[in-house]
C-alpha positions in Angstrom: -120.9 -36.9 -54.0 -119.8 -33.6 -53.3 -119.6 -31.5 -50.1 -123.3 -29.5 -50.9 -124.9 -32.6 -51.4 -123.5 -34.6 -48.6 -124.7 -31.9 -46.1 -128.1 -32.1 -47.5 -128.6 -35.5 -46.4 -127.2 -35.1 -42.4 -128.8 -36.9 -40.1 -130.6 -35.7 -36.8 -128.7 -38.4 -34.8 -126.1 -38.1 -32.5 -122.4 -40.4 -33.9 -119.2 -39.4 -34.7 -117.5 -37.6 -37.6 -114.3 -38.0 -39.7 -113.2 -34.5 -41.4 -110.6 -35.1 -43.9 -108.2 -33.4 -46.4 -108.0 -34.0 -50.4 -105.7 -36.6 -49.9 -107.5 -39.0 -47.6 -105.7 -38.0 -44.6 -108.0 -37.5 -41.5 -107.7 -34.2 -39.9 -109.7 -33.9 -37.1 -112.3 -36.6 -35.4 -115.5 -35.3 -33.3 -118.8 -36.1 -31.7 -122.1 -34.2 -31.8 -125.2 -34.9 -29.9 -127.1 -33.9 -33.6 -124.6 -34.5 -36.9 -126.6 -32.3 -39.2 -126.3 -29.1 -36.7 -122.5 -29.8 -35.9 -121.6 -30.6 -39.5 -122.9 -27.4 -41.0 -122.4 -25.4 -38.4 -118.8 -25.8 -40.1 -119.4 -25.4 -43.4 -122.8 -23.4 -44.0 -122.3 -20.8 -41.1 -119.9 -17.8 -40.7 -116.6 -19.1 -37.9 -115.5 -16.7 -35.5 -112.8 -18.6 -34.2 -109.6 -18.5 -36.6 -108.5 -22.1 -35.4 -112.2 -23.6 -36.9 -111.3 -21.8 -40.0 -108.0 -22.7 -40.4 -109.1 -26.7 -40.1 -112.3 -25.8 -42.7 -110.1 -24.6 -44.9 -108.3 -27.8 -45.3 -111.2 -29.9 -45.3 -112.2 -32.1 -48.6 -114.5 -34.4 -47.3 -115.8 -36.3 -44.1 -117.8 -39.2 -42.9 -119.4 -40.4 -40.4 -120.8 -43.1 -37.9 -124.5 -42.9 -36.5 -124.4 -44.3 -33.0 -127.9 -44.4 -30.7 -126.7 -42.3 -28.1 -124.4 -39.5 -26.9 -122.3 -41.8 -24.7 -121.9 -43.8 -27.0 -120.6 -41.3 -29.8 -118.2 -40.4 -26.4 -116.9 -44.1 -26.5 -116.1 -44.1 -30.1 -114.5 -40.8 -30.4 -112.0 -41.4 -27.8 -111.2 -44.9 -29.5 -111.1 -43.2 -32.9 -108.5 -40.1 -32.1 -106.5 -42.8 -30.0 -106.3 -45.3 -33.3 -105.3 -42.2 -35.8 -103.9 -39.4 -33.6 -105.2 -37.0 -36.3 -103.2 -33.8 -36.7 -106.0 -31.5 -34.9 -107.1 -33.2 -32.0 -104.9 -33.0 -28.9 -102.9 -36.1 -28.6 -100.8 -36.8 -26.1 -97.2 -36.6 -26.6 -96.2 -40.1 -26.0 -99.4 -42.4 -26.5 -97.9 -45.5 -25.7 -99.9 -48.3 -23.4 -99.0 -47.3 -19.9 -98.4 -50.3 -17.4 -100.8 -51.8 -14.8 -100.0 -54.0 -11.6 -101.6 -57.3 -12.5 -102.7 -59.3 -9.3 -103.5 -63.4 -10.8 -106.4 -63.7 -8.6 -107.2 -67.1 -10.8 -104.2 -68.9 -9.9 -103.8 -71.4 -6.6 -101.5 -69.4 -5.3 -101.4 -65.5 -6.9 -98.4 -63.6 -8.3 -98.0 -59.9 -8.4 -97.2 -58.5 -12.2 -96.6 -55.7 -14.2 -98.7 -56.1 -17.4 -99.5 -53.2 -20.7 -102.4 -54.7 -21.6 -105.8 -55.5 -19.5 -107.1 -59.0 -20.6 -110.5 -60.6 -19.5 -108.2 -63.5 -18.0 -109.7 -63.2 -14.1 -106.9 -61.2 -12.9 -106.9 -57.9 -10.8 -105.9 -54.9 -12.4 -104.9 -51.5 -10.4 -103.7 -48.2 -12.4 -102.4 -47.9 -15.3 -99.3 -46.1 -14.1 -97.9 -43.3 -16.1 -95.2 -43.0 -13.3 -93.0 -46.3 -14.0 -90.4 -45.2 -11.2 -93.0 -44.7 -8.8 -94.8 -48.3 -9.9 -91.4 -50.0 -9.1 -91.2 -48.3 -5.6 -95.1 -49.6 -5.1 -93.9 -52.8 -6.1 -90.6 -53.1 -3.9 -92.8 -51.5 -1.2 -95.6 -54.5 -1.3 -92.4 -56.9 -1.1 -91.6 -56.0 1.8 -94.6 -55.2 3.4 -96.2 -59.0 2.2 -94.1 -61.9 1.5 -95.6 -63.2 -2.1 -93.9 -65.3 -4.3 -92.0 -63.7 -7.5 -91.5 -67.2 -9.2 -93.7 -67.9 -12.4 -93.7 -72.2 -11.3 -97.2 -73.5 -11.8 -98.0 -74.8 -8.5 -101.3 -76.3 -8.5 -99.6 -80.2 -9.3 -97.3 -81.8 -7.7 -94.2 -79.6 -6.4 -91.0 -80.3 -7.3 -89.6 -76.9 -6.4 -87.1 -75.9 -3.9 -87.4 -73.2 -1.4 -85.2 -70.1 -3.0 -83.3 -67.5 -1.5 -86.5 -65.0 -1.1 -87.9 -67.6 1.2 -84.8 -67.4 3.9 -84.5 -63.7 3.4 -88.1 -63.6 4.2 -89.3 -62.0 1.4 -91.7 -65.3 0.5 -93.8 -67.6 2.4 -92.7 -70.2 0.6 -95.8 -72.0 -1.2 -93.9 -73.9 -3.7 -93.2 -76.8 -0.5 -96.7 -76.0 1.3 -95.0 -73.7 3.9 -98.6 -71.5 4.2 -101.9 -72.7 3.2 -103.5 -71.1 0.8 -106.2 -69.0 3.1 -103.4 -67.6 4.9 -102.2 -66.6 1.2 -105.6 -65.6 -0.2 -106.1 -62.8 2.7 -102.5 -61.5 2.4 -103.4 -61.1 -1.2 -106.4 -59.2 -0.3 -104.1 -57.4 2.2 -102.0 -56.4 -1.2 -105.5 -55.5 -3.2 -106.3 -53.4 -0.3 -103.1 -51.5 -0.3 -103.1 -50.7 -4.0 -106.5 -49.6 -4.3 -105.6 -46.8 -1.3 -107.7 -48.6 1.7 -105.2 -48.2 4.5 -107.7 -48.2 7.3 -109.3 -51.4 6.1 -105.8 -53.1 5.4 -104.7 -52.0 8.9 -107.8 -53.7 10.8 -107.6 -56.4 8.1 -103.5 -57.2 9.6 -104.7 -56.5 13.1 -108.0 -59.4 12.9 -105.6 -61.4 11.3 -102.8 -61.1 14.0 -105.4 -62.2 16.5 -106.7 -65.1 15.1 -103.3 -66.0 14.6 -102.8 -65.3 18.1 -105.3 -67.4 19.3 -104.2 -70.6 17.4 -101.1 -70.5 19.2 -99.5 -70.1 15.6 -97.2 -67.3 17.1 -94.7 -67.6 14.0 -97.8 -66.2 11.7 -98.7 -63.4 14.4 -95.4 -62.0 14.6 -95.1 -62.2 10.9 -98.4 -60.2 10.4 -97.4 -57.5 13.4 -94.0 -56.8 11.1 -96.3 -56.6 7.9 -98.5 -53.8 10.6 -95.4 -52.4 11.4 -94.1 -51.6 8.0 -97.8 -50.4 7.0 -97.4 -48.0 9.5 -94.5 -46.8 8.5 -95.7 -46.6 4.9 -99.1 -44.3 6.2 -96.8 -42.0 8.3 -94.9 -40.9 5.3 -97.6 -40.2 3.2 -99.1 -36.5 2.7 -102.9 -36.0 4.7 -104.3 -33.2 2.8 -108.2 -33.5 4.0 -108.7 -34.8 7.4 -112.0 -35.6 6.7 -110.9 -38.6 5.1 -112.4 -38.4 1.7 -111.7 -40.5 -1.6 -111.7 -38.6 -4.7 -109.3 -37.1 -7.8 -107.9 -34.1 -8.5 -107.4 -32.6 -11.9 -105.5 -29.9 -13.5 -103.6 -28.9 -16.4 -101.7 -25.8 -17.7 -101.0 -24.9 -21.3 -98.2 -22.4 -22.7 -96.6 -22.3 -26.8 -98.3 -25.4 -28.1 -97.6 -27.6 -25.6 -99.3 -28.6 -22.2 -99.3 -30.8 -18.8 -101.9 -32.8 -17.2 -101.9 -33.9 -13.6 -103.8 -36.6 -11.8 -103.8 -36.5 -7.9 -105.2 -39.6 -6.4 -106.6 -39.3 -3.1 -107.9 -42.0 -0.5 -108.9 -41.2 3.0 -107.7 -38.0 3.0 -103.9 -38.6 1.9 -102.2 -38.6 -1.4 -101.5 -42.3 -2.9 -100.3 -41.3 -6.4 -100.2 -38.5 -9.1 -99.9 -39.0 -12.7 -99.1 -37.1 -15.2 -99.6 -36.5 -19.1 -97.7 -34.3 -21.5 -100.0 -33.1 -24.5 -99.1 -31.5 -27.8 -101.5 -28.7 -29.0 -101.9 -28.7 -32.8 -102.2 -25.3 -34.0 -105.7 -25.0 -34.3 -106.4 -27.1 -30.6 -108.2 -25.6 -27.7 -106.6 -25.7 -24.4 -109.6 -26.3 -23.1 -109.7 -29.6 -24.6 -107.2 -30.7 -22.6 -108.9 -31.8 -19.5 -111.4 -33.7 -21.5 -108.5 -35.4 -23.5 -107.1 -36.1 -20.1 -110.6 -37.5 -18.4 -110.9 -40.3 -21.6 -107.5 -41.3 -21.5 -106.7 -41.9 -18.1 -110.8 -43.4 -17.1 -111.0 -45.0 -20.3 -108.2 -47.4 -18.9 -108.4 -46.9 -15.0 -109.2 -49.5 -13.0 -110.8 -47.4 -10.1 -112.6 -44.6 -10.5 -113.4 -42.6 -7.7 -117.1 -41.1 -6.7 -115.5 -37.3 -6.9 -113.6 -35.7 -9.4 -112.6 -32.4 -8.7 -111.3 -30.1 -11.9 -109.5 -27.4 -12.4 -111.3 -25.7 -15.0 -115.0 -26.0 -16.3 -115.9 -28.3 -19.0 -118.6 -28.1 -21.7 -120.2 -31.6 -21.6 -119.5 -32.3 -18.2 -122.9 -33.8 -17.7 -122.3 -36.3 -20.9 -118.8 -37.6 -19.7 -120.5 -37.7 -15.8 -122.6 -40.4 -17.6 -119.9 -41.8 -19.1 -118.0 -42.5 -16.0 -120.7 -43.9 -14.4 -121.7 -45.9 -16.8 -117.8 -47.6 -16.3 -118.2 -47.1 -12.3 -121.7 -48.7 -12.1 -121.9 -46.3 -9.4 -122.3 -42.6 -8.6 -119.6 -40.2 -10.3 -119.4 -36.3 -9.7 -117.8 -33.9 -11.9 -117.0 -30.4 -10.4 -115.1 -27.1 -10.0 -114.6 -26.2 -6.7 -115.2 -23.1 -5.4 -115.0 -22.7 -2.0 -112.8 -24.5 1.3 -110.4 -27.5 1.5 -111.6 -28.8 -2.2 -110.2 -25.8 -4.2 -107.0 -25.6 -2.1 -106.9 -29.5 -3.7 -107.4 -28.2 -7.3 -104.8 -25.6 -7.2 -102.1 -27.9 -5.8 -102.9 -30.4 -8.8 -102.7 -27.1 -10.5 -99.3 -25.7 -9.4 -97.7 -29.1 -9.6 -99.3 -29.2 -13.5 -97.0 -25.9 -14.0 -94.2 -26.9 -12.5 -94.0 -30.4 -15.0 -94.7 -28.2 -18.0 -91.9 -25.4 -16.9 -89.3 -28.6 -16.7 -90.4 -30.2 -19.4 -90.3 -27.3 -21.3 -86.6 -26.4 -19.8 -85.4 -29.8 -20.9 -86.8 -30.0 -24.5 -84.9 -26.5 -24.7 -81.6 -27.6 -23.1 -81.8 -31.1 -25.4 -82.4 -29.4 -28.5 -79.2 -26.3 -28.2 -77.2 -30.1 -27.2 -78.2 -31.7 -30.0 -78.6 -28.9 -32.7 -74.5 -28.4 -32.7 -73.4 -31.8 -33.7 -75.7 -32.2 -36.0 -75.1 -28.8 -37.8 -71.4 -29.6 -37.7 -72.1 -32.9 -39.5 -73.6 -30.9 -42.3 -71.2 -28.7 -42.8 -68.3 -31.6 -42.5 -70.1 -33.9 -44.8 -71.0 -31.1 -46.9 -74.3 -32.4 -47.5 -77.3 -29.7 -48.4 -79.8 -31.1 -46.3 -79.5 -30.7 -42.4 -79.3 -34.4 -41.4 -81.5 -34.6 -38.5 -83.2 -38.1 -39.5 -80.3 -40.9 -39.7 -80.7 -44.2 -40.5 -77.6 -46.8 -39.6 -76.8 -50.1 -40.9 -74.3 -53.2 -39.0 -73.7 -56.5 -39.8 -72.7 -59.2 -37.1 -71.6 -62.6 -38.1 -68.8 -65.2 -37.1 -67.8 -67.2 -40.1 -71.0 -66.4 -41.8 -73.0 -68.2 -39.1 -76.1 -66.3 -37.6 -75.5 -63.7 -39.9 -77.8 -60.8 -39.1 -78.1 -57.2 -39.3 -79.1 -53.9 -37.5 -80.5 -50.4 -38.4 -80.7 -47.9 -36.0 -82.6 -44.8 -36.1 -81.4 -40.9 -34.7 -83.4 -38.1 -35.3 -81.9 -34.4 -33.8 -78.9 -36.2 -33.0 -80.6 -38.6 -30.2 -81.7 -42.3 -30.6 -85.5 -43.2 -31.3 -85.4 -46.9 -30.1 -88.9 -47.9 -31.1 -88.0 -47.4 -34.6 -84.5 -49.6 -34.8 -85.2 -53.1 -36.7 -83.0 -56.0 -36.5 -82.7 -58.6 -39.8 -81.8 -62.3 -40.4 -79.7 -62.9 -43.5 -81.6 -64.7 -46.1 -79.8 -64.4 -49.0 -75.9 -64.9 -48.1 -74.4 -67.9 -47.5 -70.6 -67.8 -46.0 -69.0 -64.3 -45.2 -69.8 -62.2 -47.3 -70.3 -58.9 -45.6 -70.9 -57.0 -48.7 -73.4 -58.8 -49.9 -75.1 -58.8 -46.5 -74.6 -55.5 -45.8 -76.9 -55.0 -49.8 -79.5 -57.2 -48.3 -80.0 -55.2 -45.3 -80.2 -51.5 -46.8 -81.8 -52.9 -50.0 -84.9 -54.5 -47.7 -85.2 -51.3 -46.2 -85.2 -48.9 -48.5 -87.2 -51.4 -50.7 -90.0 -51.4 -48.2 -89.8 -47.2 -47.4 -90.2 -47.2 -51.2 -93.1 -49.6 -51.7 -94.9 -47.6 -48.4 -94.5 -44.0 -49.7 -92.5 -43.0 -46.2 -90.2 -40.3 -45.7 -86.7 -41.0 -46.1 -83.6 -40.2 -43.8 -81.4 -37.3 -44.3 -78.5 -39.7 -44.1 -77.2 -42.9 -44.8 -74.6 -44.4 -42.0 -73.0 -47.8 -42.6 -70.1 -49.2 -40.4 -67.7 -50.4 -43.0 -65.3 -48.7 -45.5 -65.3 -48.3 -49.3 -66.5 -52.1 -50.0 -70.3 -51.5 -47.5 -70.4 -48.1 -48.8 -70.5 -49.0 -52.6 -72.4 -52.3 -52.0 -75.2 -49.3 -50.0 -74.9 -47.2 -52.6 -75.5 -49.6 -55.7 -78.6 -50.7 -54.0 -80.5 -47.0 -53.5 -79.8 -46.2 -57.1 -80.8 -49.9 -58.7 -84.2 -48.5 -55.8 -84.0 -44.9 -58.0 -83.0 -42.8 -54.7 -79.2 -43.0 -55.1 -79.0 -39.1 -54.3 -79.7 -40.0 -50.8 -76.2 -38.7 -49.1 -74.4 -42.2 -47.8 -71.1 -42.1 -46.0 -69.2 -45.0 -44.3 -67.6 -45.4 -41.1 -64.8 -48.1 -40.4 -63.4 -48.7 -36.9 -60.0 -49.2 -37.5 -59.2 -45.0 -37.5 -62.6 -43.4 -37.4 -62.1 -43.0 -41.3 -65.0 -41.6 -42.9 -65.6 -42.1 -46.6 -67.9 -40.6 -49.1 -69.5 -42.4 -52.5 -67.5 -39.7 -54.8 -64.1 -39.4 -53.5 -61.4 -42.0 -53.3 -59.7 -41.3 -49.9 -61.1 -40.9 -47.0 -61.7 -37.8 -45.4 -60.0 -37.4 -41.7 -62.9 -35.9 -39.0 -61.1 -34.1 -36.3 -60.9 -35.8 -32.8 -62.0 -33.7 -30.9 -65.4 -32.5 -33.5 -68.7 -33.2 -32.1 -69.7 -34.5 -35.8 -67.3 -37.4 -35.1 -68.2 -38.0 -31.9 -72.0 -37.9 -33.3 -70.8 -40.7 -36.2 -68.9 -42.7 -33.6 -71.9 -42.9 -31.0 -74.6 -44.0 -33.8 -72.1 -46.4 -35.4 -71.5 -48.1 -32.0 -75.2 -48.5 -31.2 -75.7 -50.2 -34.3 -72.9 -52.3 -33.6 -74.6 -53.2 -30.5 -77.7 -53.5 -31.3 -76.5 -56.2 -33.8 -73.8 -57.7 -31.5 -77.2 -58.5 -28.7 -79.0 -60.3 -31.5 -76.2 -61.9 -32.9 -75.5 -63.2 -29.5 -79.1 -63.9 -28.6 -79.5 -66.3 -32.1 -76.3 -68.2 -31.6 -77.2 -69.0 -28.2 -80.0 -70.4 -29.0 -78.3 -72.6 -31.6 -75.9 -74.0 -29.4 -78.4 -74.9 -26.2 -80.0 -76.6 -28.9 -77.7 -78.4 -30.6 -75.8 -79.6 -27.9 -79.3 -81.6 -26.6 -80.4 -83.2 -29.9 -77.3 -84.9 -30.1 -78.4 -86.9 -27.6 -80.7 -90.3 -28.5 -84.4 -89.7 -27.8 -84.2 -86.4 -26.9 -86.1 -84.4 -29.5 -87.5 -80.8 -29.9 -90.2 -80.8 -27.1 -88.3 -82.4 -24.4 -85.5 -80.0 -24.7 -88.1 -77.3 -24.1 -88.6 -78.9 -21.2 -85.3 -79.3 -20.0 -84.5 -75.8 -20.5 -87.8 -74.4 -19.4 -87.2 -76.6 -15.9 -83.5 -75.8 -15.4 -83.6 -72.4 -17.3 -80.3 -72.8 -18.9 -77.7 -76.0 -20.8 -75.7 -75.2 -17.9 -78.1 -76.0 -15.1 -78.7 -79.1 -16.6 -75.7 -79.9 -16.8 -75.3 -79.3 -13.6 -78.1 -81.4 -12.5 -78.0 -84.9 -10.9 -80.1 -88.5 -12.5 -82.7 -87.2 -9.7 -82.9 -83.5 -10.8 -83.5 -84.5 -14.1 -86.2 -87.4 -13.6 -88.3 -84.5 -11.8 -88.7 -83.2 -15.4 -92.3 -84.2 -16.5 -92.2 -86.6 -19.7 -88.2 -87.7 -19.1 -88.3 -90.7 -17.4 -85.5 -93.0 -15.5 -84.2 -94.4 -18.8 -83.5 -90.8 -20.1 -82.6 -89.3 -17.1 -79.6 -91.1 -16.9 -79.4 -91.0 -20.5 -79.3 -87.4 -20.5 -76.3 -87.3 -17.6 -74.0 -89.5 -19.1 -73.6 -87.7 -22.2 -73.4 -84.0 -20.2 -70.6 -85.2 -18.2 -69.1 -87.3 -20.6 -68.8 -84.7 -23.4 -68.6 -81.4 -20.3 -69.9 -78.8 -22.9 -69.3 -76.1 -19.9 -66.2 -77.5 -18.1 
């Protein structure tokens, strides 16, 4: 079914559309309160705006999902552009899952945590956080402000814990040997909720009741401790900004957009000071409205906040401000306002949210500018020392790490403009290789790459790094062309003299010192070195924990699980008395001893 005819048969519903290009790929995801007036608006009407007829243009098809109502089609939208990031929507620049402080309200005695995903698992959850620095000063700042414990030890059984160092340093209250009951615990965990969701004035009478009652027990210890916990509040409060002294709980946003690129800003306000301020860094696709922004901004911060606030005060107007308003309360179960200030304290609010919005995007701007003239000169001088036609501004690198041909693995790394992209390096196991053979190993790994970027259609790198001389290079390069993309430019690195050698000459060609190309080669070589070296490392480890403990009669898979999961390392245990190791659950006298004899007889660590 073409275009024409698909139009024809829109329905007066409100849902989401798909627009996509002649190739499948989506272009741009929307919602309309009625598809059939949305949906030929584009295509059977004259567009004024040259970014709507830029995205027509492309446009081969689309589909679309009927919901029953306009909140709804809200919901689904905002899922939809987060799952496909299509080229036309704003997207933020770096989507990832943003961290939350996780409060395990479900357990006997709760833990504070940082956590990337919210899970229906009974547990509080305050932000998310796009700030991480600022999350760790919360969190050192509740530490020292209420004592709760950092240890992950289940402590609703028996305890067979002993009091760490956090408990003398008073940094814990010590509930793994029953030094506070678990009310006293409950409310200074309520104390914590209190101070993360902004409530300073009830957290202060909360520590001041409790103080008393403490007092009037006679349990002077606990008062005293609760007047330090006040005292530290206090000094907390005093160093936060008051920007309304009428108290009020609401947010504050802004953004500001310049060449393609903008910054959103979220000031969180409770009783009348600022707690926090987030921020998000968009890209604008060529045919994006700025204006867009704030709603982009509005679904991906409330679609994952944890407290929403009864006023939120914007910057600019919106178009369906009454539809997200809806939306949010919906969330809220409670009243939500939507507005532009105009007048008094509230818009000298929105234009600090707005000037600190300019300020991000100025630096952030500054920065991408200084990083790129950094990283543009090395990489240019690569092409022109390589000789290569192509710039090189994707690299992919290859290592192998063995000892002996045990726990042989491999590493790719991945630079793009001359800096590392970390989410995209990949570690391997060697299946195929037995004894050392780093050759052969070194063939595995590129050929299971390259196989895969093959089989999935995906772009290729620019260049080809492996750390080795002539012998990795031509074992690299017979793989790509028995793969069909042996033109792919390939050079090798070894260590001993920073020699770098090419598929099609003999020799090595000498790099100067001092060139930022060879400095460029060195620095990716030696991070795929170490990224291979850590996992390496990390498998042999596990191999000789293991290993070490099955040689002992009786003691199979699960129970040294729980050995090392007790004693957190073969060398605690070893360290461990007959009476440390009969507190392990499931070991037993017999073993126990067991266990000892052959630690300290065979001394594994002495």
């Amino acid at each position: 079914m073409d275009l024409r005819q698909k139009l024809s048969h829109l329905p007066s519903q409100p849902g989401v559309y798909i627009l996509k290009s002649d190739n499948g790929r989506i272009l741009y995801i929307g919602k309309a309160k009625i598809l059939k007036k949305r949906l030929r608006s584009y295509f059977q009407g004259p567009l004024a705006h040259p970014r709507l007829r830029a995205l027509i243009q492309r446009v081969a098809d689309f589909e679309m999902v009927v919901t029953e109502t306009e909140v709804e089609a809200l919901i689904l939208e905002a899922n939809l552009i987060r799952l496909h990031r299509p080229r036309y929507n704003v997207n933020l620049k770096d989507d990832k899952r943003y961290p939350f402080l996780k409060i395990t309200v479900g357990e006997a005695y709760p833990r504070l945590l940082v956590a990337r995903r919210r899970r229906q698992d009974g547990s509080r959850y305050f932000g998310p956080y796009t700030n991480v620095k600022a999350m760790r000063a919360t969190i050192k700042t509740l530490r020292k402000i209420f004592p709760i414990r950092t240890c992950s030890f289940s402590l609703s059984g028996p305890r067979s814990v002993h009091l760490c160092l956090d408990y003398h340093i008073k940094r814990c209250s010590g509930p793994c040997q029953g030094m506070v009951s678990r009310e006293d615990y409950r409310c200074m965990i309520d104390g914590v909720c209190l101070f993360l969701s902004g409530k300073k004035t009830r957290l202060d009478a909360l520590l001041r009741r409790q103080m008393s009652q403490a007092a009037e027990r006679e349990n002077f210890e606990l008062a005293a401790q609760l007047r330090d916990q006040l005292f530290a509040l206090q000094a907390v409060i005093s160093k936060q900004k008051l920007v309304s002294p009428d108290a009020v709980d609401c947010d504050v946003l802004a953004y500001d957009s310049q060449d393609g690129r903008a910054c959103g800003v979220i000031l969180q306000i409770r009783e009348g000071a600022i707690i926090a301020s987030q921020h998000f860094h968009v890209t604008l696709s060529a045919v994006s409205d700025p204006a867009d922004v704030l709603s982009t901004l509005i679904h991906r911060h409330y679609g994952d906040a944890t407290l929403i606030p009864r006023e939120i005060l914007l910057s600019h107007g919106l178009e369906n401000i009454d539809l997200i308003e809806r939306w949010l309360r919906m969330k809220r179960g409670k009243m939500v306002t939507l507005r532009v200030p105009q007048r008094g304290r509230k818009v000298r609010l929105a234009r600090m949210a707005l000037e600190n919005a300019q300020l991000l995007l100025r630096q952030a701007m500054s920065e991408g500018q200084g990083k790129k003239a950094r990283s543009s000169k090395p990489v240019a001088d690569l092409q022109k020392e390589l000789r290569i036609k192509k710039l090189p501004r994707h690299i992919q690198a290859f290592d192998i790490s063995n000892i002996q041909g045990q726990d042989a693995v491999g590493s790719l790394v991945v630079f793009r403009d001359g800096r590392p992209v970390r989410k995209e390096y990949r570690r391997f196991k060697i299946r195929s290789v037995r004894g050392q053979d780093d050759f052969a190993m070194m063939a595995e790994v590129v050929g299971r790459r390259f196989r895969r970027l093959v089989q999935e259609n995906r772009r290729l790198p620019h260049l080809v790094v492996v750390d080795g001389g002539k012998g990795q290079l031509s074992a690299a390069c017979k793989v790509l062309n028995d793969l069909g993309i042996g033109e792919l430019p390939v050079v090798g690195l070894a260590k001993r003299l920073d020699e770098v050698f090419l598929p099609d000459r003999s020799e090595a060609i000498m790099i100067p010192k001092t060139s930022p190309a060879l400095k460029l080669l060195q620095r990716i070589r030696d991070e795929a070195h170490r990224f291979a070296i850590q996992y390496h490392r990390r498998l042999r480890g596990r191999r000789m924990q293991g290993s070490e403990l099955e040689a002992i009669p009786g003691i199979g898979q699960r129970r040294i699980r729980l050995l090392l999961r007790h004693f957190g390392s073969l060398r605690r245990v070893t360290a461990s008395s007959v009476d440390d190791l009969r507190d392990v659950p499931g070991l037993g006298q017999q073993l126990a001893r067991r266990v000892h004899e052959y630690l300290h007889t065979a001394a594994p660590f002495s």
